[in-house]
C-alpha positions as CSV (number, residue, x, y, z in Angstrom):
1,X,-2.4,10.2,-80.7
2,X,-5.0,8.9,-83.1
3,X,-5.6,4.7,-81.8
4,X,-4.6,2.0,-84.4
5,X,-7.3,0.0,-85.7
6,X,-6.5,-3.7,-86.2
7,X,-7.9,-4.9,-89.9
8,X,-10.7,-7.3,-88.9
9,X,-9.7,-10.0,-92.0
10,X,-6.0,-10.2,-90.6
11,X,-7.3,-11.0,-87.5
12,X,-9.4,-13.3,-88.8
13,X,-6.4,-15.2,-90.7
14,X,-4.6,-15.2,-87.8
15,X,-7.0,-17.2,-85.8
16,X,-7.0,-19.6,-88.6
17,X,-4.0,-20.1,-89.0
18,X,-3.6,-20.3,-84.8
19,X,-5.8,-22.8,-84.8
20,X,-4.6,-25.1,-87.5
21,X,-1.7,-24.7,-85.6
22,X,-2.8,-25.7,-82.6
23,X,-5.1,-29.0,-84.2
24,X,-2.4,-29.6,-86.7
25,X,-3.0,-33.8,-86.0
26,X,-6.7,-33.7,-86.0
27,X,-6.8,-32.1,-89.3
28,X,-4.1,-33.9,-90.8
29,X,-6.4,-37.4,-89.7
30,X,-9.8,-35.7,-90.9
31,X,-8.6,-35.0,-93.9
32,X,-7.0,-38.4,-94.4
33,X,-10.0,-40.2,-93.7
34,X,-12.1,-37.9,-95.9
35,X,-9.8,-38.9,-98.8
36,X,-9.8,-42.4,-98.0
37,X,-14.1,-42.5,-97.3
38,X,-14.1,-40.7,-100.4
39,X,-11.9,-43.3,-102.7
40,X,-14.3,-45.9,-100.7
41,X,-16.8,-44.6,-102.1
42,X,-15.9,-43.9,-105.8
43,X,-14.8,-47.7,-106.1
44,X,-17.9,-48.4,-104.8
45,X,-20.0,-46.6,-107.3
46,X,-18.0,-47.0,-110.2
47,X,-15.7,-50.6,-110.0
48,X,-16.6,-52.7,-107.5
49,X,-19.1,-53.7,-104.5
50,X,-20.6,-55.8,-102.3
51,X,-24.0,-57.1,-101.7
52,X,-26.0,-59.7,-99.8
53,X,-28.7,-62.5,-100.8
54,X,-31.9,-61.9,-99.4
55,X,-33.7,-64.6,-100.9
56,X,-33.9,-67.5,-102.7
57,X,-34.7,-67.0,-106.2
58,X,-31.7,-67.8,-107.2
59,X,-30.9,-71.4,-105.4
60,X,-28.8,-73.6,-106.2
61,X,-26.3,-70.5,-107.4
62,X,-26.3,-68.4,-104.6
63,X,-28.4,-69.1,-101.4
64,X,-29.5,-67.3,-98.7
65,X,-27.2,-65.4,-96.8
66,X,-24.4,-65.2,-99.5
67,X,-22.3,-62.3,-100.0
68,X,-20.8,-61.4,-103.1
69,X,-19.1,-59.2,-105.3
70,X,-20.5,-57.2,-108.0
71,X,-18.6,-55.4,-110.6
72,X,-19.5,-52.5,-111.8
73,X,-16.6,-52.3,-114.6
74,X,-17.8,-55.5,-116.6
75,X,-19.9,-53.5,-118.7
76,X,-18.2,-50.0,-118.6
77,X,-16.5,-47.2,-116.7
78,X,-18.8,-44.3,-115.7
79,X,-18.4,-41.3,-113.8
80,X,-18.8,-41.9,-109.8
81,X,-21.8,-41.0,-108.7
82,X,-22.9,-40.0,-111.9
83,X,-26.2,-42.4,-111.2
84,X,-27.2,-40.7,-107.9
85,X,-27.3,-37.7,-109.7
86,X,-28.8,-38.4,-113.0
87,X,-31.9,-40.7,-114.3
88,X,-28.6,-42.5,-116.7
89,X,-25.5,-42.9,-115.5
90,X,-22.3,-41.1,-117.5
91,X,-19.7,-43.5,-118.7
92,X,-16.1,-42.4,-119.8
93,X,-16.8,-45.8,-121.8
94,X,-19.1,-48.8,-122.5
95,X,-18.1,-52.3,-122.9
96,X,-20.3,-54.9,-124.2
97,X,-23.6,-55.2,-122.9
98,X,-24.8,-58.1,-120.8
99,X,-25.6,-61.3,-121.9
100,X,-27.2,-64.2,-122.1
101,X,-25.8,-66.5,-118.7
102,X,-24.6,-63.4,-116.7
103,X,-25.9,-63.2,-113.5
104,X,-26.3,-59.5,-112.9
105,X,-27.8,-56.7,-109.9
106,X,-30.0,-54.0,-111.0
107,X,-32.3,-51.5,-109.8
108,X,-36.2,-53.4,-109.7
109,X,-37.8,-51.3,-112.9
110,X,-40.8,-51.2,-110.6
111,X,-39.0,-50.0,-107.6
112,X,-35.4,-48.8,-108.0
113,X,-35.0,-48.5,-104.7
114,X,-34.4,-52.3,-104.4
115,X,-32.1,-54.0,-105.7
116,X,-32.8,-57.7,-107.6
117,X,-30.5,-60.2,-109.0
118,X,-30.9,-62.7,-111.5
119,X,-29.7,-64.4,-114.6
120,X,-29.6,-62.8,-118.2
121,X,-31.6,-64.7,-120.4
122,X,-32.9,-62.9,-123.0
123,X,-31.2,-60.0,-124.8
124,X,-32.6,-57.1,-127.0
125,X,-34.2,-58.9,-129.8
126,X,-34.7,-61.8,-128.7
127,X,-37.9,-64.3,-128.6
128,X,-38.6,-65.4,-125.4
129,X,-40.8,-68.2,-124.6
130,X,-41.8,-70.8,-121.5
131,X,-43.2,-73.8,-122.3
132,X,-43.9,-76.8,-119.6
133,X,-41.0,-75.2,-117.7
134,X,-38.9,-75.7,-120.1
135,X,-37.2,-72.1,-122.2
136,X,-36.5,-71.3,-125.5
137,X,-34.6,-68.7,-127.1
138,X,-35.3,-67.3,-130.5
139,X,-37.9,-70.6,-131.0
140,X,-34.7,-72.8,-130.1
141,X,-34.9,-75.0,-126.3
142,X,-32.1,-73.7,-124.6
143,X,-30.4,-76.5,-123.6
144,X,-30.7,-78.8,-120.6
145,X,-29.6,-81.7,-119.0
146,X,-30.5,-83.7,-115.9
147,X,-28.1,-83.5,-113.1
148,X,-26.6,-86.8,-111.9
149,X,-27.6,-88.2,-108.3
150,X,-24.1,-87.6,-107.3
151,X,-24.0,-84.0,-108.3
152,X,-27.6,-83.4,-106.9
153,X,-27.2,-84.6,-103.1
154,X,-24.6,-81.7,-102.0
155,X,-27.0,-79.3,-103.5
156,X,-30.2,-80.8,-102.1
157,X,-28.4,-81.0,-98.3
158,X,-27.9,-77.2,-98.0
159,X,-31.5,-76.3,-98.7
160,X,-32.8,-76.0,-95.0
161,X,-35.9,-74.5,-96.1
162,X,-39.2,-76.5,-95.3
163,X,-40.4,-74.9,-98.9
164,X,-38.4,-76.9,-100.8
165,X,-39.3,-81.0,-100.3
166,X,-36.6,-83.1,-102.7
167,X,-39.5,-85.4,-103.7
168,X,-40.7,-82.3,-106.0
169,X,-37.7,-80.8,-107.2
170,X,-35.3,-81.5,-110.0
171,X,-32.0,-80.0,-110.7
172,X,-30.7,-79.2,-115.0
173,X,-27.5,-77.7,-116.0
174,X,-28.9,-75.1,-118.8
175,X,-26.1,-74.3,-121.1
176,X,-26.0,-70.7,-123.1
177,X,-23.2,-70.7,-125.2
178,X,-19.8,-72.8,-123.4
179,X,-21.0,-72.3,-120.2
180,X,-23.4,-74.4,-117.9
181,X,-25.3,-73.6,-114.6
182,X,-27.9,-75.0,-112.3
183,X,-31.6,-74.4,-112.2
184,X,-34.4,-76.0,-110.0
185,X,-37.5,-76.7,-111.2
186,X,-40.2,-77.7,-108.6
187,X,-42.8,-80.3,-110.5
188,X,-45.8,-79.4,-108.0
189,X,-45.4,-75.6,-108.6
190,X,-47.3,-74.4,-111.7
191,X,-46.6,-70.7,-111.2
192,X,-44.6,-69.4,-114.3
193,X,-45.1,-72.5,-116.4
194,X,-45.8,-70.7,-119.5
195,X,-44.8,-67.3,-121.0
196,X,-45.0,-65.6,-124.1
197,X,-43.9,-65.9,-126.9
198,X,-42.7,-62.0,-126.5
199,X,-40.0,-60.2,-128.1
200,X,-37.1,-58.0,-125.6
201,X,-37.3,-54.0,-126.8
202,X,-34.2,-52.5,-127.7
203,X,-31.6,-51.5,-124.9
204,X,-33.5,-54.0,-122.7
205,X,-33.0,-57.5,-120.7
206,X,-35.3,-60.4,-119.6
207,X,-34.1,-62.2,-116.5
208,X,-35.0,-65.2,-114.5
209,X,-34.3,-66.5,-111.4
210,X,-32.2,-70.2,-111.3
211,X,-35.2,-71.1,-108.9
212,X,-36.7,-71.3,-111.3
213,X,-40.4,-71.8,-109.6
214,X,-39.7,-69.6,-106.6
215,X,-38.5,-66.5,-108.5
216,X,-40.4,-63.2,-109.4
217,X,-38.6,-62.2,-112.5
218,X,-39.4,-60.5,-116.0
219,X,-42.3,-63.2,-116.6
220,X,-44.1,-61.1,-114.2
221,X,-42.9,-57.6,-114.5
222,X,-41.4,-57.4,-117.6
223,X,-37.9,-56.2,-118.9
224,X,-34.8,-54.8,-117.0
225,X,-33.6,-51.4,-119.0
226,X,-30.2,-51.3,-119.3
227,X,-29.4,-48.1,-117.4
228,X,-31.0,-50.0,-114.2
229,X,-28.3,-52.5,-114.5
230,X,-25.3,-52.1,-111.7
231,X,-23.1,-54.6,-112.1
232,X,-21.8,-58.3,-112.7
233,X,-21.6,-60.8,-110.1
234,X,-18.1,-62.5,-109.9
235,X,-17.6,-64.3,-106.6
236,X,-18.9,-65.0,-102.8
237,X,-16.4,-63.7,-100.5
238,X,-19.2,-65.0,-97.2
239,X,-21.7,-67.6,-96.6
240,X,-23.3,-66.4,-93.7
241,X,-26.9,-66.1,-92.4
242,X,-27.9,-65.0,-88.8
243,X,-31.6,-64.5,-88.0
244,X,-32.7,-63.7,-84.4
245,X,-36.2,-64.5,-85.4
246,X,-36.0,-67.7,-86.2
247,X,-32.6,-68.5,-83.9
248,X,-31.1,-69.7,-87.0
249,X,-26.9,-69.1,-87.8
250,X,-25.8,-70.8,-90.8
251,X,-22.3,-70.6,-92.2
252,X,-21.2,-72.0,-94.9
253,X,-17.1,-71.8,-95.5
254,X,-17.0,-74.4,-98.3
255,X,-19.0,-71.5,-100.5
256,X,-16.2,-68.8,-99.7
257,X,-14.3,-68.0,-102.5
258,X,-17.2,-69.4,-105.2
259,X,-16.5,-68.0,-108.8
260,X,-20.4,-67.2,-109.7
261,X,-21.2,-68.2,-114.0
C-alpha cells in the first residue's frame, strides 16, 4: 500500500492556526496596542503634539522648562507621515497660512533636524526692518507700549537666570492686529539692534524671538519656508525644569494651563 503524503502548506496552516489558538490573548493585546501606538502616532504627526522649551529666546512667553502644545491642524490637514517621507508634506487641505503674532515650531532651515520656536513677524511680502530695537513692518513701527511696574514684577521674579539683571531690561506689549504680547528688550545688549530693510520671498516667514536680545532668529539666518513649519502653539500643559547639573528643580503650577498668543 502506496504511503500518504501529507501536503506541506496544510500543515503549515494548521500550525498557524494551532498557534493563534493557543496565544489567542497575546495577539488579541499586540494587536490592540499596535492600533492604538499607531493612532498615537498619526495625531501626532498630523493634529496635535507636544514639545518642550529648551531655551530662552522666547521669555517672558514661554520660559525654560515649559511644555506645550502644538497644533498641527491650524494651518491644514496633511497626510500622516507624509513629512517623514517627502521633502513637502501632502495635505488633504490647507488653511490660512501663518501670520503675523503666531507663535509657531518649525524645522531650523539650517538644520531640520532641530526644531525652533518663535513668533511670526513678517509674512511673504512684507518689509522688515530693525531700528534702535525698535521693529517695523511695511515702513510702519509696529506698535509698542511700556509695561506698568505692576505688570512687570511677576515677570521679572521668575527669571532665575544670572543673564538677565532687571537694571538692563525692559518689558513692551507689541500689538499686531487686536492682539498684544510681551517682549524684552535688554538696553546693554547691542546684538541685533539693526536689520534690513529686507523684503520676505514668497511662501516664506521671518520670525523673532520675544527675547528679543537673547534670540537667534531670521535676523541672522534668514527666512522660515513654509513647508518647515509644524505647527501652532496653543497652550502649556507643564512648567517644569529639572537639571542634575546644576541641582536646579523648578516648577511652576501657576503657568499650567497658559493659553499662548
Amino acid at each position: 500500500m502506496a504511503e500518504r503524503v501529507s501536503d506541506p502548506r496544510k500543515l503549515r496552516n494548521q500550525g498557524v492556526r494551532a498557534f493563534f489558538s493557543k496565544n489567542r490573548w497575546i495577539v488579541e493585546n499586540v494587536t490592540s496596542l499596535g492600533l492604538a501606538l499607531l493612532l498615537v502616532f498619526m495625531i501626532r504627526s498630523s493634529i496635535v503634539e507636544a514639545f518642550k522649551i529648551p531655551s530662552g529666546s522666547m521669555i517672558p512667553t514661554l520660559l525654560i522648562g515649559d511644555h506645550i502644545f502644538v497644533n498641527k491642524f491650524s494651518y491644514g490637514f496633511k497626510l500622516p507621515f507624509s513629512d517623514l517621507v517627502f521633502h513637502d508634506p501632502i495635505y488633504f487641505w490647507k488653511r490660512s497660512p501663518p501670520q503675523r503674532g503666531d507663535i509657531i515650531v518649525f524645522m531650523y532651515p539650517k538644520d531640520e533636524s532641530f526644531y525652533y520656536i518663535k513668533r511670526v513677524v513678517g509674512t511673504p511680502g512684507d518689509v522688515i526692518e530693525v531700528r534702535n530695537k525698535i521693529l517695523f513692518v511695511n515702513g510702519q513701527q509696529v506698535k509698542r507700549d511700556v509695561v506698568t511696574q505692576e505688570l512687570a514684577d511677576p515677570v521679572f521674579q521668575s527669571l532665575d537666570d544670572p543673564r538677565y539683571s532687571r537694571n538692563n531690561l525692559e518689558l513692551f506689549s507689541e500689538t499686531f492686529g487686536s492682539d498684544s504680547h510681551l517682549v524684552m528688550i535688554d538696553k546693554n545688549n547691542f546684538l541685533g539692534d539693526v536689520y534690513g530693510p529686507q523684503t520676505i520671498p514668497a511662501d516664506s516667514l521671518f520670525v523673532m524671538g520675544d527675547n528679543r536680545d537673547f534670540s537667534n532668529d531670521s535676523r541672522f539666518w534668514g527666512f522660515v519656508p513654509y513647508r518647515n513649519v509644524k505647527g501652532k502653539a496653543m497652550v502649556i500643559w507643564l512648567s517644569l525644569w529639572i537639571s542634575l547639573s546644576d541641582s536646579q528643580f523648578v516648577f511652576r503650577p501657576s503657568r499650567i494651563g497658559t493659553v499662548l498668543h
